[in-house]
C-alpha positions in Angstrom: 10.8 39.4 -16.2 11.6 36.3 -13.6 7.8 35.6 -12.9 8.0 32.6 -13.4 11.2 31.9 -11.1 9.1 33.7 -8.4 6.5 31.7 -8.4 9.1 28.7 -8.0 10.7 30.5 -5.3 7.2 31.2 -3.1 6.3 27.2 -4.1 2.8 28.8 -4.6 0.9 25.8 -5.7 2.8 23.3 -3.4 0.7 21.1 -1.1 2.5 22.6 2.0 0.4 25.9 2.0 -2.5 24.0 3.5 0.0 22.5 6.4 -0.2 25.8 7.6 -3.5 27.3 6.5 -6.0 24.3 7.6 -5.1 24.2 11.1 -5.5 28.8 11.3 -9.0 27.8 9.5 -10.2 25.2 12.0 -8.8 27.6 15.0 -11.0 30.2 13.8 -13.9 27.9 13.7 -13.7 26.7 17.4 -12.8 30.0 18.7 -16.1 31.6 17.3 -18.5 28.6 17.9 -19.1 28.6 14.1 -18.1 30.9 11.0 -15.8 34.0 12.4 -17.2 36.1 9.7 -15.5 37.0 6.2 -13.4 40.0 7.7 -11.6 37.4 9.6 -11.4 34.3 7.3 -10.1 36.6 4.5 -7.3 37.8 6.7 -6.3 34.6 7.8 -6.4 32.5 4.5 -4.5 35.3 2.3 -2.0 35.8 5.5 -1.1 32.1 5.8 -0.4 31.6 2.6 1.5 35.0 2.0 3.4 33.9 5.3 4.3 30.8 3.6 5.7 32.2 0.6 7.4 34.6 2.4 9.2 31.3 4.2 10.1 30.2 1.2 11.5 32.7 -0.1 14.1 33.5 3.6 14.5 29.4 3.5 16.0 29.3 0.0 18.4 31.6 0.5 19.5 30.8 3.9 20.1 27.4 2.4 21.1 27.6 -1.5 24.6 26.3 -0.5 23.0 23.3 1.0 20.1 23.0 -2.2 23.0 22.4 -4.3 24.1 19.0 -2.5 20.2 17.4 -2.2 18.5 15.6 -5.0 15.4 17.2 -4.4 16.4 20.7 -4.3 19.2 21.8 -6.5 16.9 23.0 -9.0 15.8 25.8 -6.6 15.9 29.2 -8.9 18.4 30.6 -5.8 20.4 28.0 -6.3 20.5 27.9 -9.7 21.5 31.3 -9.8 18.1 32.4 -11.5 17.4 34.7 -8.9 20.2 36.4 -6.3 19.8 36.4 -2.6 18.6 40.1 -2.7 15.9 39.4 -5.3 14.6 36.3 -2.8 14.5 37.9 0.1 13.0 41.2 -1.1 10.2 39.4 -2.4 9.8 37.2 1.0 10.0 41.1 2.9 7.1 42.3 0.1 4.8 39.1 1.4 5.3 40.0 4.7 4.8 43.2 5.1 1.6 42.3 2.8 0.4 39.6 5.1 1.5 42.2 8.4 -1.0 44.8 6.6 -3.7 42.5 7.1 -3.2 41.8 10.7 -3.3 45.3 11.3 -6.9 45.3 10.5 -7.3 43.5 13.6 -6.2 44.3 17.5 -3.4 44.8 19.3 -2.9 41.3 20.5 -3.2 39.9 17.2 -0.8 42.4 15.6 1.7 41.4 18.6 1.6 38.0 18.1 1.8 38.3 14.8 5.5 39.9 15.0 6.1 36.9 17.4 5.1 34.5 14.8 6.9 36.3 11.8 10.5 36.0 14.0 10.4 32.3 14.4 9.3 31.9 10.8 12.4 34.0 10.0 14.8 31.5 12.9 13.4 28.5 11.4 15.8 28.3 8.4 19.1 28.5 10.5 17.9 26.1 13.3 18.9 23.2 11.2 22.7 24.4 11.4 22.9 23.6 15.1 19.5 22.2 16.7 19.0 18.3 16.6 15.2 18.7 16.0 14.5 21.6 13.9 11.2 20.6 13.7 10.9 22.0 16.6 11.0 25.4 16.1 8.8 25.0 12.3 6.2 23.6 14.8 5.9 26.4 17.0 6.0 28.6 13.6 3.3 26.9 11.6 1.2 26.5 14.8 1.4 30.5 15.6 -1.8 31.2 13.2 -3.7 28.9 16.3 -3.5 31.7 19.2 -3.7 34.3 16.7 -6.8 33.4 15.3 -8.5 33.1 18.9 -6.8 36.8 19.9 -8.2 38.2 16.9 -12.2 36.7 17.3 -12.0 37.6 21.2 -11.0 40.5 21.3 -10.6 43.0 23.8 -7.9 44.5 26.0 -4.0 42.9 25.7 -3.7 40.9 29.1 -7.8 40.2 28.6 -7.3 38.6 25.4 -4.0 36.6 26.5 -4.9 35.5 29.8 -8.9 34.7 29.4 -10.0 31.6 29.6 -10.6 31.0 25.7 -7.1 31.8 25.1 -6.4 28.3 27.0 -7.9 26.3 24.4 -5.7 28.2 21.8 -2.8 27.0 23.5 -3.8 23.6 23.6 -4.6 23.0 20.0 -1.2 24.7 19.5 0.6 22.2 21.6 -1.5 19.3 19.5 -0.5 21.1 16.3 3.6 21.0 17.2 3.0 17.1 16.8 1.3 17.0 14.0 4.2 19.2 12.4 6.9 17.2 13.8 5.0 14.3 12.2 4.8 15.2 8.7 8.2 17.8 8.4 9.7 14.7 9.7 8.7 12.7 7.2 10.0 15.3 4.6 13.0 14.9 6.1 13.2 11.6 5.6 13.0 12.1 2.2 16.4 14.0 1.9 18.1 12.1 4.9 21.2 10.6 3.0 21.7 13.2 1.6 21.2 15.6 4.6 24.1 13.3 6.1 26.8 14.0 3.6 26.7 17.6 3.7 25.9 17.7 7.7 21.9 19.4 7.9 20.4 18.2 11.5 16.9 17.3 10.8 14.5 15.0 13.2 14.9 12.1 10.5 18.1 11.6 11.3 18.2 12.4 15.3 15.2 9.7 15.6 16.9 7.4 13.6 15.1 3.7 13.8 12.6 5.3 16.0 11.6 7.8 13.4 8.5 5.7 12.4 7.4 5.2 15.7 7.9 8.8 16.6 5.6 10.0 13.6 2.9 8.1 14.4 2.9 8.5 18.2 3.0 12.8 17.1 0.0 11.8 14.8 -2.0 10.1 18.1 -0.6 13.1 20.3 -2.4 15.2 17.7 -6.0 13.8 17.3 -6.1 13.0 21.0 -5.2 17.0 22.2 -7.7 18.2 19.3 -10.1 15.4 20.4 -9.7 16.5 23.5 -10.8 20.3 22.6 -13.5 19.2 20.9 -15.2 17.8 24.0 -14.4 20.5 25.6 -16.0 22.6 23.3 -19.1 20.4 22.4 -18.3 20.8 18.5 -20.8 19.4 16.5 -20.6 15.5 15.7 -20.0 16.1 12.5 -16.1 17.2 13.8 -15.9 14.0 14.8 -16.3 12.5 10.9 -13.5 15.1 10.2 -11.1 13.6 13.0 -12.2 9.9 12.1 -11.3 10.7 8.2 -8.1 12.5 9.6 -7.1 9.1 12.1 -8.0 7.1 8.5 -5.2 9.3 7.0 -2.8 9.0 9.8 -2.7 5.3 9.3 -2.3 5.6 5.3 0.7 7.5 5.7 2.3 4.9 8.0 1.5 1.8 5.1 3.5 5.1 2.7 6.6 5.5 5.2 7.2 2.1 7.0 9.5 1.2 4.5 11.1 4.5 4.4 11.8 5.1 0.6 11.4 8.5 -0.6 8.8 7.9 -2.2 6.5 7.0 -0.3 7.7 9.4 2.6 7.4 12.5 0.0 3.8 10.9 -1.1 3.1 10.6 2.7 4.1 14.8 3.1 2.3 15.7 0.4 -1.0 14.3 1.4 -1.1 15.7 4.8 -3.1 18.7 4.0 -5.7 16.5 3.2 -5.3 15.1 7.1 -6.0 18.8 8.0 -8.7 20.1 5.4 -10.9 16.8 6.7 -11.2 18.2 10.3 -11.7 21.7 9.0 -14.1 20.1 6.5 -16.0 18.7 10.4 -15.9 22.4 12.0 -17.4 23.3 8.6 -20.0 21.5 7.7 -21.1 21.4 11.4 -21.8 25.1 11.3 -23.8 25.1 8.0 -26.1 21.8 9.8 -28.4 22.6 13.1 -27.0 20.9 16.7 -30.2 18.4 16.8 -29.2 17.2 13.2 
Protein backbone atom coordinates (compact mmCIF):
# COMPACT_ATOMS: atom_id res chain seq x y z
CA UNK A 1 0.00 0.00 0.00
CA UNK A 2 0.97 3.82 -0.85
CA UNK A 3 -0.10 5.27 2.65
CA UNK A 4 2.52 6.76 3.12
CA UNK A 5 2.65 8.64 -0.31
CA UNK A 6 -0.96 9.70 0.52
CA UNK A 7 -0.30 11.23 3.37
CA UNK A 8 2.54 13.28 1.37
CA UNK A 9 0.07 13.95 -1.17
CA UNK A 10 -2.84 15.50 1.36
CA UNK A 11 0.47 17.48 3.24
CA UNK A 12 -1.50 16.33 6.40
CA UNK A 13 0.71 17.62 9.03
CA UNK A 14 1.79 20.80 7.08
CA UNK A 15 1.45 24.22 8.84
CA UNK A 16 -0.95 25.42 6.07
CA UNK A 17 -4.09 23.46 7.38
CA UNK A 18 -4.40 26.05 10.11
CA UNK A 19 -4.26 28.97 7.19
CA UNK A 20 -7.49 27.80 6.52
CA UNK A 21 -8.97 26.31 9.63
CA UNK A 22 -8.17 29.26 12.21
CA UNK A 23 -9.94 31.97 10.45
CA UNK A 24 -13.50 29.16 9.96
CA UNK A 25 -12.82 28.82 13.89
CA UNK A 26 -12.72 32.44 14.87
CA UNK A 27 -15.82 33.06 12.31
CA UNK A 28 -17.80 30.73 14.27
CA UNK A 29 -16.90 32.36 17.47
CA UNK A 30 -18.16 35.86 16.49
CA UNK A 31 -21.10 34.67 14.62
CA UNK A 32 -22.51 32.86 17.89
CA UNK A 33 -21.38 35.49 20.49
CA UNK A 34 -19.32 32.70 22.09
CA UNK A 35 -18.86 28.75 21.58
CA UNK A 36 -21.27 27.67 18.48
CA UNK A 37 -21.67 24.35 20.09
CA UNK A 38 -19.69 20.94 19.26
CA UNK A 39 -22.15 19.96 16.41
CA UNK A 40 -20.81 22.86 14.60
CA UNK A 41 -17.08 23.16 15.67
CA UNK A 42 -16.69 19.40 14.75
CA UNK A 43 -18.09 20.03 11.21
CA UNK A 44 -16.05 22.87 10.57
CA UNK A 45 -12.58 21.76 11.99
CA UNK A 46 -12.74 18.02 10.28
CA UNK A 47 -14.17 19.95 6.93
CA UNK A 48 -11.39 22.51 6.66
CA UNK A 49 -8.90 20.30 7.02
CA UNK A 50 -10.47 17.49 4.72
CA UNK A 51 -11.00 20.49 2.19
CA UNK A 52 -7.38 21.17 2.42
CA UNK A 53 -6.23 17.80 1.59
CA UNK A 54 -8.58 17.49 -0.95
CA UNK A 55 -6.62 20.88 -2.49
CA UNK A 56 -3.71 19.16 -2.34
CA UNK A 57 -4.41 16.47 -3.72
CA UNK A 58 -6.34 18.52 -7.34
CA UNK A 59 -3.14 21.03 -7.01
CA UNK A 60 -0.54 18.31 -7.40
CA UNK A 61 -1.76 17.00 -10.26
CA UNK A 62 -2.87 19.95 -12.10
CA UNK A 63 0.79 21.00 -11.56
CA UNK A 64 3.23 17.82 -11.51
CA UNK A 65 4.71 19.04 -14.87
CA UNK A 66 5.50 22.27 -13.23
CA UNK A 67 6.74 20.34 -9.60
CA UNK A 68 9.37 18.85 -11.62
CA UNK A 69 11.15 22.31 -12.48
CA UNK A 70 10.96 23.96 -8.61
CA UNK A 71 13.43 23.11 -5.96
CA UNK A 72 10.84 22.80 -3.45
CA UNK A 73 8.49 20.56 -5.09
CA UNK A 74 9.91 17.93 -7.36
CA UNK A 75 9.74 15.43 -4.67
CA UNK A 76 5.91 15.57 -4.82
CA UNK A 77 4.84 11.65 -4.95
CA UNK A 78 2.68 12.86 -8.33
CA UNK A 79 5.54 13.98 -9.68
CA UNK A 80 7.67 11.40 -8.84
CA UNK A 81 5.51 9.11 -10.41
CA UNK A 82 4.63 7.36 -6.84
CA UNK A 83 1.14 7.94 -7.36
CA UNK A 84 -0.71 8.54 -11.00
CA UNK A 85 -3.08 11.47 -11.57
CA UNK A 86 -6.13 9.03 -11.08
CA UNK A 87 -4.96 7.76 -7.72
CA UNK A 88 -4.49 11.86 -6.58
CA UNK A 89 -7.44 12.96 -7.64
CA UNK A 90 -9.68 10.06 -6.42
CA UNK A 91 -8.40 10.54 -3.17
CA UNK A 92 -8.94 14.53 -3.31
CA UNK A 93 -12.87 13.49 -4.73
CA UNK A 94 -13.04 10.82 -1.46
CA UNK A 95 -12.07 14.11 0.97
CA UNK A 96 -14.58 15.94 -0.55
CA UNK A 97 -17.33 14.27 -0.72
CA UNK A 98 -16.33 13.39 3.07
CA UNK A 99 -16.07 17.00 4.04
CA UNK A 100 -19.60 17.69 1.73
CA UNK A 101 -21.27 14.91 4.06
CA UNK A 102 -20.66 16.96 6.93
CA UNK A 103 -22.11 20.16 5.60
CA UNK A 104 -25.06 18.34 4.93
CA UNK A 105 -25.76 18.10 8.51
CA UNK A 106 -26.43 21.61 8.39
CA UNK A 107 -28.94 23.93 6.19
CA UNK A 108 -29.51 24.71 2.96
CA UNK A 109 -27.49 27.90 2.76
CA UNK A 110 -24.54 26.31 4.24
CA UNK A 111 -24.75 23.24 1.86
CA UNK A 112 -25.01 25.92 -1.13
CA UNK A 113 -22.22 27.76 -0.29
CA UNK A 114 -20.41 25.04 0.38
CA UNK A 115 -20.61 23.84 -3.45
CA UNK A 116 -19.59 27.48 -4.11
CA UNK A 117 -16.56 27.23 -2.02
CA UNK A 118 -15.54 23.63 -3.27
CA UNK A 119 -15.55 25.12 -7.21
CA UNK A 120 -13.07 27.81 -6.53
CA UNK A 121 -10.96 25.41 -4.44
CA UNK A 122 -11.09 23.20 -7.54
CA UNK A 123 -10.21 26.79 -10.22
CA UNK A 124 -7.45 27.71 -7.83
CA UNK A 125 -4.76 25.35 -9.33
CA UNK A 126 -5.18 26.54 -13.02
CA UNK A 127 -5.40 30.29 -12.19
CA UNK A 128 -1.69 30.45 -12.09
CA UNK A 129 -1.50 29.49 -15.96
CA UNK A 130 -3.07 32.84 -16.97
CA UNK A 131 -4.04 35.21 -13.93
CA UNK A 132 -1.24 37.67 -12.73
CA UNK A 133 -2.39 37.32 -8.99
CA UNK A 134 -3.47 33.98 -8.35
CA UNK A 135 -3.67 34.78 -4.97
CA UNK A 136 -6.49 36.09 -5.70
CA UNK A 137 -8.68 33.50 -6.29
CA UNK A 138 -6.88 31.10 -3.16
CA UNK A 139 -8.12 34.15 -1.08
CA UNK A 140 -11.55 34.00 -1.93
CA UNK A 141 -11.21 30.02 -1.49
CA UNK A 142 -9.62 29.82 1.85
CA UNK A 143 -11.85 32.72 3.13
CA UNK A 144 -15.25 30.72 1.98
CA UNK A 145 -15.28 28.72 5.48
CA UNK A 146 -16.03 32.68 6.87
CA UNK A 147 -19.73 33.10 5.47
CA UNK A 148 -20.25 29.61 5.85
CA UNK A 149 -19.78 29.34 9.28
CA UNK A 150 -22.17 32.42 9.94
CA UNK A 151 -25.01 30.63 7.40
CA UNK A 152 -24.64 27.63 9.29
CA UNK A 153 -25.00 29.25 13.26
CA UNK A 154 -28.03 31.63 11.82
CA UNK A 155 -29.87 29.72 10.39
CA UNK A 156 -33.08 29.97 8.87
CA UNK A 157 -34.67 30.46 5.45
CA UNK A 158 -32.07 30.93 2.14
CA UNK A 159 -32.48 34.72 1.32
CA UNK A 160 -32.93 35.17 5.39
CA UNK A 161 -29.77 33.73 6.03
CA UNK A 162 -27.90 35.52 3.02
CA UNK A 163 -29.34 38.90 3.23
CA UNK A 164 -29.73 39.40 7.21
CA UNK A 165 -27.91 41.65 8.76
CA UNK A 166 -25.33 39.17 10.55
CA UNK A 167 -24.43 37.88 7.20
CA UNK A 168 -22.72 41.51 6.71
CA UNK A 169 -20.21 40.91 9.13
CA UNK A 170 -19.44 37.57 7.43
CA UNK A 171 -18.56 39.36 4.50
CA UNK A 172 -16.43 41.69 6.05
CA UNK A 173 -14.19 39.45 7.83
CA UNK A 174 -14.05 37.66 4.38
CA UNK A 175 -12.85 40.71 2.60
CA UNK A 176 -10.12 41.16 5.68
CA UNK A 177 -9.18 37.48 5.32
CA UNK A 178 -8.41 37.82 1.22
CA UNK A 179 -5.46 40.14 2.53
CA UNK A 180 -4.21 38.22 4.93
CA UNK A 181 -3.97 35.30 2.22
CA UNK A 182 -2.54 37.44 -0.36
CA UNK A 183 -0.02 38.27 2.46
CA UNK A 184 1.32 35.03 3.39
CA UNK A 185 0.55 32.81 -0.18
CA UNK A 186 2.65 35.69 -1.45
CA UNK A 187 5.26 35.09 0.58
CA UNK A 188 5.30 31.39 -0.43
CA UNK A 189 5.57 32.50 -3.58
CA UNK A 190 8.39 34.19 -3.02
CA UNK A 191 10.00 31.32 -2.07
CA UNK A 192 9.80 29.56 -5.53
CA UNK A 193 9.96 32.92 -7.59
CA UNK A 194 13.19 32.16 -9.78
CA UNK A 195 12.23 29.39 -10.36
CA UNK A 196 8.54 30.16 -11.09
CA UNK A 197 10.27 32.44 -13.84
CA UNK A 198 12.05 29.90 -15.82
CA UNK A 199 9.33 27.65 -16.42
CA UNK A 200 6.62 30.78 -16.74
CA UNK A 201 4.03 30.16 -13.29
CA UNK A 202 2.33 33.80 -12.68
CA UNK A 203 2.26 34.15 -8.97
CA UNK A 204 1.80 37.63 -6.93
CA UNK A 205 5.68 37.47 -6.07
CA UNK A 206 6.58 38.06 -9.26
CA UNK A 207 3.61 40.59 -10.56
CA UNK A 208 4.53 42.89 -7.32
CA UNK A 209 8.00 42.66 -7.98
CA UNK A 210 10.00 45.36 -5.58
CA UNK A 211 6.76 46.21 -4.17
CA UNK A 212 6.16 42.73 -2.91
CA UNK A 213 7.28 43.59 0.61
CA UNK A 214 5.40 46.59 0.88
CA UNK A 215 2.33 44.86 -0.50
CA UNK A 216 2.52 41.97 2.26
CA UNK A 217 2.61 44.13 4.95
CA UNK A 218 0.02 46.77 3.87
CA UNK A 219 -2.47 43.12 3.28
CA UNK A 220 -1.27 42.35 6.90
CA UNK A 221 -2.56 46.06 8.20
CA UNK A 222 -5.68 45.71 5.72
CA UNK A 223 -6.27 42.52 7.80
CA UNK A 224 -6.15 43.44 11.52
CA UNK A 225 -7.77 46.77 10.82
CA UNK A 226 -11.14 45.03 8.92
CA UNK A 227 -11.07 42.30 11.85
CA UNK A 228 -10.43 45.12 14.30
CA UNK A 229 -12.98 46.77 12.86
CA UNK A 230 -15.59 43.73 13.53
CA UNK A 231 -14.58 43.40 16.69
CA UNK A 232 -15.89 46.79 17.74
CA UNK A 233 -18.60 46.21 16.10
CA UNK A 234 -19.33 43.22 17.75
CA UNK A 235 -18.13 44.21 21.36
CA UNK A 236 -15.86 40.97 21.64
CA UNK A 237 -14.36 40.58 24.73
CA UNK A 238 -10.99 42.47 25.48
CA UNK A 239 -9.36 39.60 25.62
CA UNK A 240 -9.69 39.53 21.45
CA UNK A 241 -7.85 42.34 21.59
CA UNK A 242 -4.57 40.32 23.28
CA UNK A 243 -5.19 37.87 20.30
CA UNK A 244 -5.02 40.84 17.59
CA UNK A 245 -2.05 42.54 19.52
CA UNK A 246 -0.05 39.06 19.60
CA UNK A 247 -1.20 38.63 15.88
CA UNK A 248 0.04 42.64 14.86
CA UNK A 249 3.45 41.24 17.01
CA UNK A 250 3.58 38.49 14.42
CA UNK A 251 2.94 40.54 11.39
CA UNK A 252 5.96 42.54 12.13
CA UNK A 253 8.23 39.25 12.80
CA UNK A 254 7.58 38.09 9.46
CA UNK A 255 8.64 41.34 7.83
CA UNK A 256 12.33 41.21 9.89
CA UNK A 257 11.95 37.10 8.06
CA UNK A 258 11.12 38.45 4.34
CA UNK A 259 12.75 41.95 3.98
CA UNK A 260 15.64 40.43 2.59
CA UNK A 261 13.79 38.08 0.53
CA UNK A 262 15.76 34.71 0.81
CA UNK A 263 13.84 31.68 0.85
CA UNK A 264 14.43 31.04 3.86
CA UNK A 265 13.22 33.32 5.71
CA UNK A 266 10.11 33.87 3.30
CA UNK A 267 9.29 29.97 3.75
CA UNK A 268 9.97 30.48 7.74
CA UNK A 269 7.75 33.60 7.43
CA UNK A 270 4.68 31.05 5.67
CA UNK A 271 5.08 28.67 7.88
CA UNK A 272 4.55 30.61 11.00
CA UNK A 273 1.40 32.27 9.92
CA UNK A 274 -0.92 29.93 11.53
CA UNK A 275 0.35 30.97 14.62
CA UNK A 276 -0.86 34.79 13.43
CA UNK A 277 -4.32 33.14 13.11
CA UNK A 278 -4.54 30.61 16.16
CA UNK A 279 -3.57 33.89 18.55
CA UNK A 280 -6.86 35.77 17.53
CA UNK A 281 -8.86 32.54 17.71
CA UNK A 282 -6.93 31.88 20.93
CA UNK A 283 -8.73 35.95 21.98
CA UNK A 284 -12.43 34.78 20.82
CA UNK A 285 -11.58 31.73 22.97
CA UNK A 286 -10.49 32.44 25.97
CA UNK A 287 -12.92 35.44 26.02
CA UNK A 288 -15.90 33.06 26.00
CA UNK A 289 -14.54 30.79 28.85
CA UNK A 290 -13.87 34.45 31.13
CA UNK A 291 -17.17 36.65 32.27
CA UNK A 292 -17.60 40.36 30.28
CA UNK A 293 -16.79 42.35 33.78
CA UNK A 294 -13.48 40.25 33.99
Amino acid sequence: MKWHAYFRLMRWNSPATGLLLWPTMSALWLAAHGFPGWHLVIVFALGSALMHFAGCCVNDTADREFDLHVKRTHDRPVTTGELTPRQALTCGAVLTLIAFALVLTTNLATIAASVFGALITLFYPFAKRFISVPQAVLGVAFSFGIPMAFTAVLGGPWHAVVTGPGMGYAWLLLFGNFFWVIAYDTEYAMVDRDDDLKIGIKTSAITFGRCDVFIVMLCYGLFLSIWSYVGIRLHVHWFYWLGMAAAGAQAIWYYTLIKDRTREGCLKAFNNNQWLGFSIFAGLLIGGIIPPGV
